[in-house]
VOMAR-44095 format. One line per field, with one value per residue (C-alpha): residue number from 1; chain; x, y, z; residue in three letters. Coordinates in pm, 1 decimal, decimal comma, m for minus. Each point is the difference from the previous one (the first is absolute). Example, Ala and Ser with C-alpha at 12.3 -4.5 7.8 and 13.67 -1.06 7.14 Angstrom:
<atoms>
resi 1	2
chain A	A
east 1230,0	137,0
north m450,0	344,0
up 780,0	m66,0
resn ALA	SER
</atoms>
This chain:
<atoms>
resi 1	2	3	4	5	6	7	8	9	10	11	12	13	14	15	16	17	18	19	20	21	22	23	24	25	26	27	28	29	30	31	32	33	34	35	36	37	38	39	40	41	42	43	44	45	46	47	48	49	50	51	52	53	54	55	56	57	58	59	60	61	62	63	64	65	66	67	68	69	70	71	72	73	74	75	76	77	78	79	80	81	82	83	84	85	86	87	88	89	90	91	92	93	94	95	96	97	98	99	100	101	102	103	104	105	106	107	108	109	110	111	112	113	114	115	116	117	118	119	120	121	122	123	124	125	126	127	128	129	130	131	132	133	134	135	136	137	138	139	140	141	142	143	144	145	146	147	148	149	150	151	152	153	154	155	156	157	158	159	160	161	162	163	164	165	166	167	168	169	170	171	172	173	174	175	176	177	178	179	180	181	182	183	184	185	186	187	188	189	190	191	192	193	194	195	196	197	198	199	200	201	202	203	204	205	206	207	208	209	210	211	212	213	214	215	216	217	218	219	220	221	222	223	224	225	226	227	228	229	230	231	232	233	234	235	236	237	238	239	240	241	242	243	244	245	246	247	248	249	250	251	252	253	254	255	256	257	258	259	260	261	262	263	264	265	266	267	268	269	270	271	272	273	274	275	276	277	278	279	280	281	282	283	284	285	286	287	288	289	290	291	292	293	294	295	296	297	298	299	300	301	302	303	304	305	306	307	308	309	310	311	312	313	314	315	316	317	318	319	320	321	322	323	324	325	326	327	328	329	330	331	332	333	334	335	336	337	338	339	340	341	342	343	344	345	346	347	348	349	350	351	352	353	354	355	356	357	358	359	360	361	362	363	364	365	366	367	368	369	370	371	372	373	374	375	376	377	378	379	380	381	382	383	384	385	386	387	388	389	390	391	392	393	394	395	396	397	398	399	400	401	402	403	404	405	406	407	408	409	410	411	412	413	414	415	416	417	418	419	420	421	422	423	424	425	426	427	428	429	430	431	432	433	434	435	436	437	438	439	440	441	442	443	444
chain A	A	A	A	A	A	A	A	A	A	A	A	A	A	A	A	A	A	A	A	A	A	A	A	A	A	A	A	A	A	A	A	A	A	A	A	A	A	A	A	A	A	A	A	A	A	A	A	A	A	A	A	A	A	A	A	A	A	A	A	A	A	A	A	A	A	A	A	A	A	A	A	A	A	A	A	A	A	A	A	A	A	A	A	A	A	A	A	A	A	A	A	A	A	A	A	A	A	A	A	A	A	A	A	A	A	A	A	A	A	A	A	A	A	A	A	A	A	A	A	A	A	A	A	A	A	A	A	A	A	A	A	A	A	A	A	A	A	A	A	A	A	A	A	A	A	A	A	A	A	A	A	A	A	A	A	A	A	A	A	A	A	A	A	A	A	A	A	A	A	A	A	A	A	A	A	A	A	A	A	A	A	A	A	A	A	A	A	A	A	A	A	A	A	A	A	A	A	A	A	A	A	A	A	A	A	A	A	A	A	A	A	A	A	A	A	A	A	A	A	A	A	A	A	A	A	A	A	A	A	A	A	A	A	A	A	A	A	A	A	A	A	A	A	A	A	A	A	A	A	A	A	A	A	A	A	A	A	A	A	A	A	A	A	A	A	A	A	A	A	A	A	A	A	A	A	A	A	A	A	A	A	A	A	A	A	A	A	A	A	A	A	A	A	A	A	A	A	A	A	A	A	A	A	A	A	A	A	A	A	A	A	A	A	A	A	A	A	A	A	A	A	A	A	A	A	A	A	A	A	A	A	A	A	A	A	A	A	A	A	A	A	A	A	A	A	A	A	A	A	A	A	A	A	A	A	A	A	A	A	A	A	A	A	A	A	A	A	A	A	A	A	A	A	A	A	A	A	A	A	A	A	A	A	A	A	A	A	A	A	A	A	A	A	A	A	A	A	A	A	A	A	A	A	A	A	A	A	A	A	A	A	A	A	A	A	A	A	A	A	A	A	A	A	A	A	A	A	A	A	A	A	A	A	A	A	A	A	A	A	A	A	A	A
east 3552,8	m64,9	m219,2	297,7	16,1	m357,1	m271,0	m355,8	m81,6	236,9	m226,3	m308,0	95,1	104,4	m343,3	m188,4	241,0	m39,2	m390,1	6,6	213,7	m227,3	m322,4	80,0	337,7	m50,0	m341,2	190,2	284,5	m140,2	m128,3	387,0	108,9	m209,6	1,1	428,4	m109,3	50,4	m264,7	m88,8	m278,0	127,6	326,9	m239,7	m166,9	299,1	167,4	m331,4	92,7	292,5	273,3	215,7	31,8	165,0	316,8	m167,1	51,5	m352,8	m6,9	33,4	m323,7	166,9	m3,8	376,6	2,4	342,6	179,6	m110,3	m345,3	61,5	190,8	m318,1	m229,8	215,2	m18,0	m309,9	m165,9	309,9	m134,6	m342,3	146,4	369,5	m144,3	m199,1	308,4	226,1	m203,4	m24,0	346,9	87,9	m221,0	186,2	322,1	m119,6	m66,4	379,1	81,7	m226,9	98,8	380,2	20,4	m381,0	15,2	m267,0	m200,0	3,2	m41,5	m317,1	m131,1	77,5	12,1	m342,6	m111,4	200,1	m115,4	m341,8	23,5	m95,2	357,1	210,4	393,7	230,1	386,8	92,1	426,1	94,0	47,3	24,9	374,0	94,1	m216,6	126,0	287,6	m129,7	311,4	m21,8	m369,2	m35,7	m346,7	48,1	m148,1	73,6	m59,3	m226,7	m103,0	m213,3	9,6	182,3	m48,0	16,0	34,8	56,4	m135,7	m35,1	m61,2	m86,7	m183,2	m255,0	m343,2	54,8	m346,8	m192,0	287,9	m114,0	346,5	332,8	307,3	220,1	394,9	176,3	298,2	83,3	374,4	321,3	119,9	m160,8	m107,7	m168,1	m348,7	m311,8	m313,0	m339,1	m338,9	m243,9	m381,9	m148,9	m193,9	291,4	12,9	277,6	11,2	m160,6	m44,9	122,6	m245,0	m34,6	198,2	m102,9	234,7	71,2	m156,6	m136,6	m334,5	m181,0	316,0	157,4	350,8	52,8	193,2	m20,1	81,0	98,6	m0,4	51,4	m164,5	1,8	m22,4	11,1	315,7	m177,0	m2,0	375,7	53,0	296,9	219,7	135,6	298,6	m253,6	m117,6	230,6	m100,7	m308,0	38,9	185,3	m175,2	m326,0	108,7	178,1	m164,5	m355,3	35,0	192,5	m202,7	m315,9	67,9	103,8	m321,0	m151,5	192,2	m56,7	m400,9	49,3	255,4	m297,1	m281,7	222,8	35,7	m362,0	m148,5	281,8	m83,4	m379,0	53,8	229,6	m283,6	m270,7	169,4	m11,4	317,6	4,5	m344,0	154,4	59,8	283,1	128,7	95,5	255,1	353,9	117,7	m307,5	61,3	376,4	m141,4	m226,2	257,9	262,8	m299,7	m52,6	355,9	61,8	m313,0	92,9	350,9	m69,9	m348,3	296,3	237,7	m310,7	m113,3	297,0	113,8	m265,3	m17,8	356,8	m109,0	m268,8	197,3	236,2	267,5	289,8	m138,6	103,1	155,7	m307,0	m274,2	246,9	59,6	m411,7	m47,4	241,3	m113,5	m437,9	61,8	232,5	m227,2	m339,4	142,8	145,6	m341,5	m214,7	194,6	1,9	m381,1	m17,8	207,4	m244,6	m298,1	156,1	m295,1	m210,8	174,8	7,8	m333,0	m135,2	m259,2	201,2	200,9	359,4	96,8	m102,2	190,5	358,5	m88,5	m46,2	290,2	221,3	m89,0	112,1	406,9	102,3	m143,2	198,3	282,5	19,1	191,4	311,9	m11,2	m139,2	320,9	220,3	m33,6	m26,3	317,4	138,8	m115,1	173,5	292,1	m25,8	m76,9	m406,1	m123,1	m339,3	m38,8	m387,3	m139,5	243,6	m39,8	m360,7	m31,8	m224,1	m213,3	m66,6	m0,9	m368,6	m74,6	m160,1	m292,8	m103,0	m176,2	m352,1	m1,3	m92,6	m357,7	m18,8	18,4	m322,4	40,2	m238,0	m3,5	m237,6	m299,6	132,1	m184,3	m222,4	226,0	m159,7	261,3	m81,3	154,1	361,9	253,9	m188,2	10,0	m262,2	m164,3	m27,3	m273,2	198,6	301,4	290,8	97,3	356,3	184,9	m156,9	259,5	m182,1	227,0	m164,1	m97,9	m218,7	m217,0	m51,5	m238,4	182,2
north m9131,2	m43,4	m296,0	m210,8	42,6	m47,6	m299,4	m15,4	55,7	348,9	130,1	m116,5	177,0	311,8	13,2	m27,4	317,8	171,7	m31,9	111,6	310,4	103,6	m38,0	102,6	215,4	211,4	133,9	198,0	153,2	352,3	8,1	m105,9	280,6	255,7	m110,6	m52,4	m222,8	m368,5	m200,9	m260,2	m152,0	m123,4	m100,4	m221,3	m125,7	m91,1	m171,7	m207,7	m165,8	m249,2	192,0	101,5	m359,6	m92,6	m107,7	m126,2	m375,5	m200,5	m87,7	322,9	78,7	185,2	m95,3	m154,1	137,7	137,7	339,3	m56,9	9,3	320,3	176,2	m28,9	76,1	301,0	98,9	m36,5	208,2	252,2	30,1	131,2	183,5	36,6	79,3	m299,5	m179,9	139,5	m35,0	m420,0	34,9	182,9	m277,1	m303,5	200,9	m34,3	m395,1	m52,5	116,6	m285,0	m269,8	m4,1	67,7	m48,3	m260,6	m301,5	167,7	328,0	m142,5	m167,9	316,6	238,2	m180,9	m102,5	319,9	161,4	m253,6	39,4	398,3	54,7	152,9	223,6	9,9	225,9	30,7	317,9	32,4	347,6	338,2	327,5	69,8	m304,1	m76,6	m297,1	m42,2	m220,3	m56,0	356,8	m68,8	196,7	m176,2	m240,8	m277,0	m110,3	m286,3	30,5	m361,1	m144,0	304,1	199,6	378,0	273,0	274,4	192,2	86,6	m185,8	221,5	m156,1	m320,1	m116,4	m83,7	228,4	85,3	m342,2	m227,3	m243,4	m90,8	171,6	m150,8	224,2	m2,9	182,3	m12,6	m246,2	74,0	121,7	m62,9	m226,0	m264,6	263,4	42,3	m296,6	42,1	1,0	m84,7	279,1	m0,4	362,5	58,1	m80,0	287,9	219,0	m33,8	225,9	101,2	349,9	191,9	m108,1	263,2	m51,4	m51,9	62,2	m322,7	m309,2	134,8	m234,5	m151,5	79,6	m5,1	251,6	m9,7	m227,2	115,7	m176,1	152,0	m274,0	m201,6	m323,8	m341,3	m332,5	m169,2	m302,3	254,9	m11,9	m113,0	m273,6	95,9	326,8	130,3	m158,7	349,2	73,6	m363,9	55,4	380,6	m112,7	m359,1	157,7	257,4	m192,7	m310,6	223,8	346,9	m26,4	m170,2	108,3	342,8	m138,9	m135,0	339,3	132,8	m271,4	83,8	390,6	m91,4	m178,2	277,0	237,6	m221,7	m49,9	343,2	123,1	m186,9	39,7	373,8	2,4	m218,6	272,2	269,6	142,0	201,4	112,9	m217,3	m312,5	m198,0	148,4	m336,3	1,0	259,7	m113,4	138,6	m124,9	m314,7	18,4	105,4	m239,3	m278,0	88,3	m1,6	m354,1	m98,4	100,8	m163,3	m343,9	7,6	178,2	m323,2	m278,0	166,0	22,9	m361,0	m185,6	125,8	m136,0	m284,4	m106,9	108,4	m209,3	m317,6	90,6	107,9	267,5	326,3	268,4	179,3	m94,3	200,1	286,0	35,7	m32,8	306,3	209,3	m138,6	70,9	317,8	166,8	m105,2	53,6	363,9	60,9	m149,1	206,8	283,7	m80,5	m56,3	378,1	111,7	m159,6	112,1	370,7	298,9	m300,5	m249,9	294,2	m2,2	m223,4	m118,8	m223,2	m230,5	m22,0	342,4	m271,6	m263,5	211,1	159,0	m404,3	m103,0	261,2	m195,4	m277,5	81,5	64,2	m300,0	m305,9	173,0	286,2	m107,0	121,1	m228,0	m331,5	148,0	13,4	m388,5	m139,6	178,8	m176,2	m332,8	46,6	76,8	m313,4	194,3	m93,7	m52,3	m79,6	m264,9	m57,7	m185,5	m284,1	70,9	m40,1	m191,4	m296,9	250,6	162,5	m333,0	m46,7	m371,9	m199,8	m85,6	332,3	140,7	m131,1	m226,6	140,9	m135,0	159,0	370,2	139,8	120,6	325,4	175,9	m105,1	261,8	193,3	2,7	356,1	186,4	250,7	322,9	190,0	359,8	51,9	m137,5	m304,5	m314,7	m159,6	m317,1	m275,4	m263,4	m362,1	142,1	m167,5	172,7	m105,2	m134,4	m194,2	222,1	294,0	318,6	312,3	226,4	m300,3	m25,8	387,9	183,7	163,8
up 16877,1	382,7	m75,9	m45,1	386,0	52,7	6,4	m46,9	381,2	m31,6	m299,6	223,1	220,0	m197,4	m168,9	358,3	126,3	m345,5	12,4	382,0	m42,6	m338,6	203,4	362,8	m29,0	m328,6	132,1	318,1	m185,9	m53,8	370,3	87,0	m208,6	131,5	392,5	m38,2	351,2	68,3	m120,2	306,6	m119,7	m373,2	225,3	215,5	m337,1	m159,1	257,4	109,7	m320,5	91,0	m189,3	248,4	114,2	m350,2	149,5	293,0	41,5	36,4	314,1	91,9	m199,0	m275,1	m379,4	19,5	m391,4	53,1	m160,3	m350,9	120,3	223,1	m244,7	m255,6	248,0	63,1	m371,2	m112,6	315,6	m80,7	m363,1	97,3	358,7	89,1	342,1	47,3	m141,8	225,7	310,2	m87,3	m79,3	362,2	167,7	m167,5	119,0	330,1	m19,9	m43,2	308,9	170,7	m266,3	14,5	385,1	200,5	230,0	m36,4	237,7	m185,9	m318,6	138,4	160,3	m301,5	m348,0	18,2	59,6	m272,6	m228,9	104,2	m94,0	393,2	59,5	m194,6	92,4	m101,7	130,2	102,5	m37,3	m154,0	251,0	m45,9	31,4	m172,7	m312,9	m118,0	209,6	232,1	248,3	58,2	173,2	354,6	41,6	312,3	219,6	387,7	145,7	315,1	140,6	m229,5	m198,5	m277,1	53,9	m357,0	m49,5	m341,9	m311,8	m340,3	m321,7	m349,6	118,2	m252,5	111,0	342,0	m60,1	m50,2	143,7	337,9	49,8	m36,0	7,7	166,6	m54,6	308,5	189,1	344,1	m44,9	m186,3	m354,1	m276,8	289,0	154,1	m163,1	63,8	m128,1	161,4	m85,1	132,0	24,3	m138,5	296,6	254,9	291,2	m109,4	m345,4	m303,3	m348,5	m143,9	m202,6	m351,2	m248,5	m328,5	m266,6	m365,7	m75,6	89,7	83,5	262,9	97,4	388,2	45,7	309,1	317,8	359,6	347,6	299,8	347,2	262,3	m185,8	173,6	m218,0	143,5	m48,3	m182,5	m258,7	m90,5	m357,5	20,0	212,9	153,8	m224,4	m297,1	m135,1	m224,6	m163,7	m30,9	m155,9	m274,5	m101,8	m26,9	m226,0	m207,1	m50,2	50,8	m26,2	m310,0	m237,6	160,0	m111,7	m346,1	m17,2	83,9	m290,1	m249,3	39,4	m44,0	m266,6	m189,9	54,1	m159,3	m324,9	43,8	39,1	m255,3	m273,1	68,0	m37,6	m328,3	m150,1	92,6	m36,3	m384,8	m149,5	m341,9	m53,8	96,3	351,1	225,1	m33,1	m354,0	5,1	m2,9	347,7	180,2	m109,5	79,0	341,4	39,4	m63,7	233,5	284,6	m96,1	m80,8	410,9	124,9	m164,8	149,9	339,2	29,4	m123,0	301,0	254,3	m68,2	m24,4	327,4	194,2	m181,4	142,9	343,6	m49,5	m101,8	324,2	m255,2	90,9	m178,2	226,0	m299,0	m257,4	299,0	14,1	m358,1	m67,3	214,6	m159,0	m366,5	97,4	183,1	m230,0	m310,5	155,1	50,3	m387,8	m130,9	200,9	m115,0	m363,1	57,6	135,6	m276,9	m276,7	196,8	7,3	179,6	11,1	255,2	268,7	54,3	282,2	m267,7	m116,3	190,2	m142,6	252,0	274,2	m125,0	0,3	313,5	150,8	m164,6	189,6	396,5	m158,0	m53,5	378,4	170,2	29,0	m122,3	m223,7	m381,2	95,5	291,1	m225,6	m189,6	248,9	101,3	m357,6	6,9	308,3	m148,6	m316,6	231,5	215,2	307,2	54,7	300,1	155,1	m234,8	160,1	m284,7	86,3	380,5	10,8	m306,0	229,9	95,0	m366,8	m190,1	m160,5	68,0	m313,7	321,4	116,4	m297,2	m75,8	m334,9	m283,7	25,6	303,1	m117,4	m139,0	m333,2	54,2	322,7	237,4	127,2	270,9	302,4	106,6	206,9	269,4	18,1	353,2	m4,5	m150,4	176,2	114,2	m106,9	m290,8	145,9	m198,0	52,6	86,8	m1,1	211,0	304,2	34,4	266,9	262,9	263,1	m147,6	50,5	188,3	m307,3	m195,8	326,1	m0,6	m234,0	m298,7
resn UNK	UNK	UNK	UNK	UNK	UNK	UNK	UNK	UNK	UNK	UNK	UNK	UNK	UNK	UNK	UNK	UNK	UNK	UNK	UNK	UNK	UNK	UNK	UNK	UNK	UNK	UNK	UNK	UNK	UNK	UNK	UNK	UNK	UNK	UNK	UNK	UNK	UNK	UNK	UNK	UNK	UNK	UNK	UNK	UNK	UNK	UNK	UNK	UNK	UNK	UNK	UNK	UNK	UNK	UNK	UNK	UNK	UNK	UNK	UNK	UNK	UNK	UNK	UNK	UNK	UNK	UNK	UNK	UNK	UNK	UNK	UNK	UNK	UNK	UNK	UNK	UNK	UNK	UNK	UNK	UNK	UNK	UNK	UNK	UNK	UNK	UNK	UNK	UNK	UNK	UNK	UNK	UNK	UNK	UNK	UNK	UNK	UNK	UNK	UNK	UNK	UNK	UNK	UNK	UNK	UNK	UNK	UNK	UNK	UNK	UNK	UNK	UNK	UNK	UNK	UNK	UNK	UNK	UNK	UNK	UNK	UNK	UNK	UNK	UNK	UNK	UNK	UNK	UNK	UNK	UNK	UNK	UNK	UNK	UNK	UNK	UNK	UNK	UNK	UNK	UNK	UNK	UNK	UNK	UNK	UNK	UNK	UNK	UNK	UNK	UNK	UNK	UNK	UNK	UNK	UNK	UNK	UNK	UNK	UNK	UNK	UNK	UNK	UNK	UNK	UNK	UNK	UNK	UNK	UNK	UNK	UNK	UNK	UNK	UNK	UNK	UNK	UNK	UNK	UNK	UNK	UNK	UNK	UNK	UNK	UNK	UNK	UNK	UNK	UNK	UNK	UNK	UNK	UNK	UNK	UNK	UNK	UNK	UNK	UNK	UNK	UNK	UNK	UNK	UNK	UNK	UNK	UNK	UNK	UNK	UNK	UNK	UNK	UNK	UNK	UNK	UNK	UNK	UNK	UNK	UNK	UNK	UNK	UNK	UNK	UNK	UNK	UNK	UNK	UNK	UNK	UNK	UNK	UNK	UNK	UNK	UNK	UNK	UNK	UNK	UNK	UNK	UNK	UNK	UNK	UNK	UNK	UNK	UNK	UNK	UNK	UNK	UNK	UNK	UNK	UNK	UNK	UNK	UNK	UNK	UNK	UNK	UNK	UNK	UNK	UNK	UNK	UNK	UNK	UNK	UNK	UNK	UNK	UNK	UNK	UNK	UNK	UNK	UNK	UNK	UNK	UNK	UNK	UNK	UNK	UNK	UNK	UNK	UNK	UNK	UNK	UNK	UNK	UNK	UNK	UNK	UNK	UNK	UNK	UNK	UNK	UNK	UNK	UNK	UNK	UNK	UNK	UNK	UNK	UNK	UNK	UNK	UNK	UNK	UNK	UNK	UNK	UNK	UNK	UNK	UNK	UNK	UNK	UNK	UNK	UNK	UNK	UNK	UNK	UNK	UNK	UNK	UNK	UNK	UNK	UNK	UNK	UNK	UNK	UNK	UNK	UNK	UNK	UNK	UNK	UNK	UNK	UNK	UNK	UNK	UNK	UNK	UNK	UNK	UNK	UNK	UNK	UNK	UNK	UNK	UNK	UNK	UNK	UNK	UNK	UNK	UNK	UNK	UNK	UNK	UNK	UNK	UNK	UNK	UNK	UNK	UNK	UNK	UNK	UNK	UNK	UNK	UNK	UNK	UNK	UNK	UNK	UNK	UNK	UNK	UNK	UNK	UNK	UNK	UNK	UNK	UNK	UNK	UNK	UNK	UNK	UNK	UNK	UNK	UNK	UNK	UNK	UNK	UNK	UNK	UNK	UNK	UNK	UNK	UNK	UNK	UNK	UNK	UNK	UNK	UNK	UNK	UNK	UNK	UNK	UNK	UNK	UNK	UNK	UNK	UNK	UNK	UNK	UNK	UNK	UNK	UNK	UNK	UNK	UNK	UNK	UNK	UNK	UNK
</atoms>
């Protein structure tokens, strides 16, 4: 169904992600499993291969393939490793930020990195007392010369643990025109990372907290302008974090059908297949009846945001349709896999526990809910589809032809992984920016 959205340079690339994520993600599960630690080095791998640059125009170095093209990549990674398709999906996040508000000079000093896999953003917004009430953010930043000054702390962020560059959502003032967002280097005096707490899933994947004390940032940093932060909150989790996540779901959503049906068709009741009793079937059919709608909902969203199309409501409502299904199926999948599924042998207890992270970010249902609700009311606002639709439209241009997309992946080049938590070098790769940042000059 989702092809009617799709070309033959979106199925190239699906098949060059698919083949990746079989060959160098599937290997490292069980280790993720076992270690419940962030996995730096597949981060590094994954990212040295262009995909968080999908909505990264061209001359930026990115692959200018647009939301379609992230939202697959998204998927198919998220099929094989929810982690590893939530810690792209946290990365692209962070790329919004930069897009809708960087000025020329920091697009030129960050996107090429990004694109290049050398950097990994992430945007840090949510706080301790606040959750997702982000006016009620106590995090703050004074201006000192040439300087901003924070201070605070920042729970929640995704990629805390592998991310280069943070953008940083704190308050300059009072009220809704009070919050700007900054741009801040992870080895800047003043600033660090929390210790990682592992979760109840998402194995490999870091999504821990930030703190600021007088932590001073140059005030080229500054995202738009002051009073901006709220701006930049919002549009990046809607037109981002909101159908990144769906993507997340929509590729746990299909392992469960996967791995389900694999199991009823091995699995012998009564001397027949599992799969030939009534209410397996039954089973079985409402998992695919929800993936169908829930991958019409995901891809049809981003195809309007794509075309530069108001779809506000269509990103909201294909949240609230992936999340809420991916959840039922992987519990119908538990239910037909009965004493069997809660064993970490197989991997449909994984695929619920995954499913879970997914609800609260970007909005929890009842918040998706909640503003469908004010839509159907007349009383929407935001609206940043339409706002930023210049930004967000995919021009005909950008994208290589179709004779320029390889139809089978091409060989990846040896990578060299130093101890965890460095980087993997990879022989010719670009280096990024020609103003290179601090922490791409430093060993990693």
């Amino acid at each position: 169904m989702h092809r009617y959205f799709t070309d033959q340079r979106h199925e190239a690339l699906r098949h060059r992600v698919r083949d990746f994520a079989e060959r160098e993600v599937r290997p490292r599960i069980a280790e993720m499993e076992a270690n419940r630690s962030v996995c730096h080095d597949l981060s590094r791998l994954i990212a040295r291969q262009g995909w968080i640059g999908a909505t990264v125009h061209r001359a930026y170095g990115g692959m200018g393939a647009g939301h379609v093209a992230k939202t697959l990549i998204i998927e198919e990674l998220s099929r094989v490793s929810a982690a590893m398709g939530a810690m792209v999906q946290a990365s692209q996040l962070g790329v919004a930020k930069i897009v809708h508000f960087g000025t020329e000079e920091q697009k030129k000093t960050w996107l090429p990195a990004i694109a290049s896999g050398d950097c990994l953003p992430t945007i840090a917004v949510t706080e301790p007392q606040s959750g997702g009430h982000v006016l009620g953010m106590s995090s703050t930043a004074v201006r000192d010369g040439d300087d901003y000054v924070l201070n605070g702390r920042k729970i929640y962020v995704g990629n805390s643990h592998v991310g280069d560059l943070h953008g940083v959502v704190v308050r300059t003032g009072e009220g809704s025109k009070g919050l700007s967002a900054f741009l801040v280097e992870s080895d800047t005096p003043g600033f660090r990372v929390g210790e990682q707490q592992p979760a109840m899933g998402l194995h490999g994947f870091s999504f821990g907290e930030l703190f600021f004390d007088n932590c001073r940032v140059p005030a080229a940093n500054l995202l738009g302008r002051e009073g901006d932060g709220l701006s930049v909150a919002y549009s990046s989790s809607v037109l981002y974090g909101r159908p990144n996540l769906t993507a997340v779901s929509l590729g746990i959503h299909q392992a469960v059908l996967d791995e389900t049906t694999r199991f009823c068709t091995e699995r012998q009741r009564y001397g027949k297949p599992l799969a030939d009793l009534g209410n397996i079937k039954l089973k079985l059919g409402r998992i695919q009846s929800r993936l169908l709608l829930a991958r019409l909902s995901a891809y049809h969203a981003v195809h309007l945001l794509d075309q530069g199309l108001p779809c506000d409501a269509e990103l909201m409502n294909a949240k609230l349709v992936n999340v809420e299904s991916a959840l039922e199926s992987a519990r119908d999948a538990m239910d037909i896999h009965a004493a069997c599924g809660l064993f970490t042998d197989r991997p449909v207890e994984r695929f619920l526990r995954d499913a879970h992270h997914i609800f609260a970010p970007a909005g929890t249902s009842d918040i998706q809910l909640l503003r469908l609700g004010e839509l159907a009311l007349g009383r929407a606002q935001g609206d940043w589809s339409s706002r930023l639709a210049d930004l967000l439209r995919l021009e005909p241009s950008e994208w290589p032809e179709e004779d320029e997309v390889p139809n089978e992946a091409p060989a990846d080049p040896p990578v060299t992984v130093r101890a965890e938590g460095t980087t993997p070098t990879v022989p010719g790769q670009r280096t990024g920016p020609a103003h290179r940042p601090s922490w791409l000059a430093r060993p990693r």
